[in-house]
N, C-alpha and C positions, 0 to 999 in steps of 0.2 A: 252796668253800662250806661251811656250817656242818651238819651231820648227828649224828643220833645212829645208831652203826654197833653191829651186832653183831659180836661177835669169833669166834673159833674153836670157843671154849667156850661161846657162846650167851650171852654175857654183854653188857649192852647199854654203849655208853661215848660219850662227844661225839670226836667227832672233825672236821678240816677233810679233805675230800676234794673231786674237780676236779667244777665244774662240768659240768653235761653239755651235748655238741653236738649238736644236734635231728639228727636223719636225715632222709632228703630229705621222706618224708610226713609229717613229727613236728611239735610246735611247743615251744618251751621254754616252760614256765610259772612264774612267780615266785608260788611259793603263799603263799598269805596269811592261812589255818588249813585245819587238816586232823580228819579226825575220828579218834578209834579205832575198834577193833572188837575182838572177844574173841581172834580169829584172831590177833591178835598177837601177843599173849604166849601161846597155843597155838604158833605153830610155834616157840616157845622152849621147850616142854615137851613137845610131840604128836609122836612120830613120825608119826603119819598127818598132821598140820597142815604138820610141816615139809618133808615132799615138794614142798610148792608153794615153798617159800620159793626166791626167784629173785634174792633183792638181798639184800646187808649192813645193806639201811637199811629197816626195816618200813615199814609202814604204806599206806592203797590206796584212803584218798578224800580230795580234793582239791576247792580252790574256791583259784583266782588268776587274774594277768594274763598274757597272751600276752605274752612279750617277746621272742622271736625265729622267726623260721619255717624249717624246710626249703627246697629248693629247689623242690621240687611239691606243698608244702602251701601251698592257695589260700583254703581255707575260713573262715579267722581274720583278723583286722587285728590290728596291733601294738596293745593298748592293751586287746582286747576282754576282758572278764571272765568266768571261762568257769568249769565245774564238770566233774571226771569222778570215775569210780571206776579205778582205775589197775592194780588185781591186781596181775599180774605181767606186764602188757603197756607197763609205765614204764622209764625208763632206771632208775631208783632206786624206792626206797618215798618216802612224803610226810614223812616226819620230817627235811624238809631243806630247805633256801630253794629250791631249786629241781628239775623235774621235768621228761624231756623225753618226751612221750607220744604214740602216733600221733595225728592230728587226729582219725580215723573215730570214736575214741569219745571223743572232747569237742564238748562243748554249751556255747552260752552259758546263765551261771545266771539263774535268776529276776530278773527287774527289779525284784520288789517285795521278794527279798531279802538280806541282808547275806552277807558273805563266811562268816562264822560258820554262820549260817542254811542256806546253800548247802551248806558240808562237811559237814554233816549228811544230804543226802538220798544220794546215791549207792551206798552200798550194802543200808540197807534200804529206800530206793524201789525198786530195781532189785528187787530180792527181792519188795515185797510186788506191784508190776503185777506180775512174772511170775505168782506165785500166782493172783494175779485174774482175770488173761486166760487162761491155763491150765485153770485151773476150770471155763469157762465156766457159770456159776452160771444156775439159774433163778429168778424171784423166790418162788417157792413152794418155794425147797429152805430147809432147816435148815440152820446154820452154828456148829461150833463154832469157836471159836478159843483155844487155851492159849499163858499168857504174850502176852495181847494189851495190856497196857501198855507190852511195852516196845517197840524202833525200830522195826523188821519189823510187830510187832502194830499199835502204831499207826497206822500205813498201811495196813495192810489195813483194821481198822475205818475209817478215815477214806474208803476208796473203797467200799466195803460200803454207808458209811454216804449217799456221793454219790451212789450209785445205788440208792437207797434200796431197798437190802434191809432188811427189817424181824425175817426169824427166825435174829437173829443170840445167840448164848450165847456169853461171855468168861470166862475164866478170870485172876484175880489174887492176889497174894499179901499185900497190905496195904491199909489204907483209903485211904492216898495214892494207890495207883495204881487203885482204886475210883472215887477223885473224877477222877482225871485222867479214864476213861473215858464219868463221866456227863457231862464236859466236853464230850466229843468226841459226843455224843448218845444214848449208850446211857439205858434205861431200866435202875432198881435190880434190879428183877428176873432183868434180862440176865446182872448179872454177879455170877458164882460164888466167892467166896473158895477157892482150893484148899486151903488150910489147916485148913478145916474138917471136920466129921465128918460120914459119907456123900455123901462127895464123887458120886458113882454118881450117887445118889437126886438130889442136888441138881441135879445136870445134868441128869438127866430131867422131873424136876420144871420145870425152868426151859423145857423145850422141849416142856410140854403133854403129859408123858408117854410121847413119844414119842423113838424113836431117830433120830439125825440122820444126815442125807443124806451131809455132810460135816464131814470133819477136818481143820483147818488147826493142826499140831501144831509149836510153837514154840520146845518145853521137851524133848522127849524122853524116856530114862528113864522112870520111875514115871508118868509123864503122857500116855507113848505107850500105856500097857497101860490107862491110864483112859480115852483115845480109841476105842480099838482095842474097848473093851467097850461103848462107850455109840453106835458105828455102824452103823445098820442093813446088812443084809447086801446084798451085790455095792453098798455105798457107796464112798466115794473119802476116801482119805485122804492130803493130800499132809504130804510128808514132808522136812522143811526143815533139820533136824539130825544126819540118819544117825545117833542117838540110839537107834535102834527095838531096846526089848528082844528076848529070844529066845520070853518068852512075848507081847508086845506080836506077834509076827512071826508067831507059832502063831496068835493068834488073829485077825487079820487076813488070813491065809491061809486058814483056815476059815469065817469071813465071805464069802470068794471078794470080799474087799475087792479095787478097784483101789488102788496104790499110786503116788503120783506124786512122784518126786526132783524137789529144786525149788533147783537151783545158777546161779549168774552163770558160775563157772570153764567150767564146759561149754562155753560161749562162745566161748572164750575159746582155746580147742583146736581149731577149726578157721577163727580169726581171722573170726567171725562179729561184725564190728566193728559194724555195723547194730543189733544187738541194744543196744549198748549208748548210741550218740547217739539212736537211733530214742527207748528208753526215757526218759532223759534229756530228750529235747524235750517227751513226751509229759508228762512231770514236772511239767517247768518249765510249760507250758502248762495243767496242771491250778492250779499254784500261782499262775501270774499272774490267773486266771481267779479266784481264790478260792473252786474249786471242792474244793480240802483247802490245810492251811492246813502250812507246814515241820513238823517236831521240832522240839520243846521242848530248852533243850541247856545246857549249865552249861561253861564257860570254866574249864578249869584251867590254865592259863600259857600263857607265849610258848614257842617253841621252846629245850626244855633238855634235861638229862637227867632232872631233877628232875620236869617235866612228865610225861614219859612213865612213869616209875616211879610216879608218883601213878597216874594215869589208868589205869593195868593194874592197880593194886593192888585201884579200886573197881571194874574190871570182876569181878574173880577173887572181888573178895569178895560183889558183886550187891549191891553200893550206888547204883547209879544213879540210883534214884528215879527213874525215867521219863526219865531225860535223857541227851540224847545230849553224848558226851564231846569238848567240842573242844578245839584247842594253836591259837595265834595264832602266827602268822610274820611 
């Protein structure tokens, strides 16, 4: 089958490599587009990103067809149309016509959406429910959120927004992803340009002068230390990017702030398979329901090399414009 492989030297290239044979729980999937993610082309530069790296062939969310099954994988019919996010629990990455993955964590995708549509949610749906259910949010707490335009952010305001919490403050970095968010039903006052001057003040200001309950921190760096100051104290900040400065870390320690890691991989390490169909159904069942609606997503090519070299380049450079990156197969 057709893949784009990494070599010795981290270097990415097309190559043909074998087909893979489901294992007895597995099912083969003939994918049909896959998404990116930053992770990508981090474990080609990260040493902390490349520890995980488990396959030649990147990539770790998927939307195709079941076309063959193990021998005690019961849960799929030939034909069904399914959606996962794959880690490192796939025979390969998704940059390849085909994937064999355990059944435990594939779900059939949304009825109401396309294949395109589908590779889009599995890894920042998976990311922003954990956030959410984690949380366990009150309707009376304060919510900040940084970097809430982009995949992760959008989901989380999109279920924020279904369960109508209403003391939500956003952080963004352009008018485009300003509009996207009054799309999604923020009020102008919600959301915060960070680019601006008195960023502090601004977010206080936005939250009635008050410091907020919670941090849902999305960007890291310079933007943990802006969280981390604008938190009331023994607040909760979950923590989504291992990003966290050394003074961001001082002064959330000081705070006697709770700190909550907020990873899929964890998962993933004691084959907590559950976590990931469980979430996935729960997904899909919120999207069929038109109770949040997919990511927004921009098509850069079929499966090539060309594709993926694009698609990493606008991730590295944070062009995205609110859109999630997919490759068609």
């Amino acid at each position: 089958m057709k893949a784009i492989v990494l070599n010795e030297k981290f270097q990415l290239g097309e190559a043909e490599i074998e087909k893979p044979e489901p294992k007895s729980h597995e099912v083969l999937i003939q994918i049909k587009a896959s998404g990116f993610n930053p992770i990508d082309y981090q474990m080609m530069e990260n040493e902390l990103e490349r520890k995980l790296l488990k396959s030649p062939v990147l990539g770790r969310e998927i939307s195709g067809v079941v076309v063959e099954k193990g021998a005690d994988a019961h849960q799929f019919n030939i034909g069904d149309e399914v959606y996962c996010g794959s880690g490192s629990m796939g025979s390969n990455g998704s940059y390849a016509e085909y994937i064999a993955v355990p059944e435990a964590i594939v779900a059939l995708k949304p009825k109401n959406s396309s294949f395109e549509q589908a590779a889009c949610i599995p890894s920042a749906g998976l990311t922003a429910l954990q956030i959410f259910n984690r949380l366990k949010l009150n309707h009376d707490d304060s919510v900040l959120v940084t970097g809430a335009a982009g995949g992760v952010g959008s989901f989380v305001i999109k279920l924020l927004m279904a369960n109508h919490f209403q003391k939500i403050t956003a952080t963004v970095g352009s008018e485009e992803n300003r509009q996207s968010l009054l799309g999604l039903g923020l009020k102008s006052d919600q959301i915060i340009n960070y680019k601006e001057e008195n960023l502090t003040k601004n977010l206080l200001k936005a939250n009635d002068e008050q410091l907020f309950d919670f941090g849902i921190d999305l960007v890291g760096n310079y933007m943990s230390e802006i969280t981390a100051d604008v938190l009331k104290i023994n607040g909760m900040y979950a923590d989504v990017t291992a990003l966290v400065t050394k003074d961001a870390h001082e002064t959330l320690f000081n705070k006697g702030t709770v700190i909550m890691n907020i990873s899929n991989y964890s998962y993933s390490m004691n084959k907590d398979y559950h976590y990931y169909k469980g979430s996935l159904e729960e997904l899909s069942r919120l999207i069929e329901n038109e109770t949040i609606s997919p990511p927004n997503y921009k098509t850069i090519g079929n499966l090539s090399l060309d594709t993926v070299l694009k698609a990493h380049s606008i991730l590295k450079n944070n062009q995205t414009q609110g859109h999630k990156l997919i490759m068609k197969h």
